[in-house]
C-alpha positions in Angstrom: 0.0 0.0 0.0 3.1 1.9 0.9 4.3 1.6 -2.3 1.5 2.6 -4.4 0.9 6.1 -2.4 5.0 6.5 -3.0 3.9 6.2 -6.7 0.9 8.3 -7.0 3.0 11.2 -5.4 5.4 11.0 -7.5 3.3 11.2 -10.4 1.7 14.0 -9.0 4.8 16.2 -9.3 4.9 17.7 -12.0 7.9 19.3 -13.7 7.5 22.7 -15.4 11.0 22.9 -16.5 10.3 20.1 -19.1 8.0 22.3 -20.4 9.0 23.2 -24.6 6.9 26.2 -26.6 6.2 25.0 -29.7 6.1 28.7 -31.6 3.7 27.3 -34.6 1.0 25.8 -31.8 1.1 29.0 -30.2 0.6 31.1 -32.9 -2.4 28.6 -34.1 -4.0 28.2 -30.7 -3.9 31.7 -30.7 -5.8 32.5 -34.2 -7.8 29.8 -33.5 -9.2 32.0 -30.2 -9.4 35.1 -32.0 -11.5 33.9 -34.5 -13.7 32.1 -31.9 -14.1 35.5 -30.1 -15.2 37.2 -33.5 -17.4 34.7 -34.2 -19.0 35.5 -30.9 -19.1 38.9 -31.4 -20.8 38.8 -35.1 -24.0 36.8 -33.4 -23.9 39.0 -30.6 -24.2 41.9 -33.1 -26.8 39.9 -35.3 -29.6 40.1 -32.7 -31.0 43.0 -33.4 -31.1 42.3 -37.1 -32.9 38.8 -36.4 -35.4 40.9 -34.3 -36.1 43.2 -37.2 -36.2 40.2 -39.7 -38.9 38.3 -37.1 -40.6 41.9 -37.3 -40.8 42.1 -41.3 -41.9 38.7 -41.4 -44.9 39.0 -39.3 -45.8 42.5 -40.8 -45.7 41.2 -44.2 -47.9 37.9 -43.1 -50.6 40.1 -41.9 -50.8 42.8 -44.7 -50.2 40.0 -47.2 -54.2 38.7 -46.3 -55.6 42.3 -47.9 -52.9 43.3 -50.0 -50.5 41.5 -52.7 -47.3 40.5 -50.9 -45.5 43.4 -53.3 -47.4 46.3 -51.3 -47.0 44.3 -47.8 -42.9 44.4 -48.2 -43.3 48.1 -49.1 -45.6 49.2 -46.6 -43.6 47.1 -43.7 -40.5 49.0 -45.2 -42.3 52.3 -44.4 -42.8 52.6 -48.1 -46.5 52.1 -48.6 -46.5 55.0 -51.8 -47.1 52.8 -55.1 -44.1 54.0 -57.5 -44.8 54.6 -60.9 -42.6 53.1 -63.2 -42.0 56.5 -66.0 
């Protein structure tokens, strides 16, 4: 029993002077983060456009049961004039 605790605290020790940097891991682990962290930030900043795109999507849904869906888009765009092509 002796023996195996003498073991287990030996493996425990750990030495970090054996420890090598590998440059090119380095550099990749840290690209690999930075993107990660932009990729967050992109859907972060997306949820405000996914709120206005839920928005449009019911707006055109109701109009679209009076009106063709052409005059729905424009008049959930705040565009409800009918343009005259000249």
């Amino acid at each position: 029993m002796s023996k195996l605790m003498s073991e287990n605290k030996s493996q425990n020790n750990f030495d970090w002077s054996n420890i090598s940097f590998n440059l090119h891991d380095l550099l990749t682990s840290f690209a690999l983060l930075l993107c990660g962290l932009s990729l967050a930030l992109v859907a972060i900043r997306l949820g405000p456009v996914a709120k206005w795109a839920n928005y449009q999507s019911t707006c055109v849904e109701a109009i679209s049961s009076k009106y063709p869906i052409e005059y729905a888009v424009r008049k959930c765009n705040g565009r409800s004039k009918v343009y005259q092509v000249k």
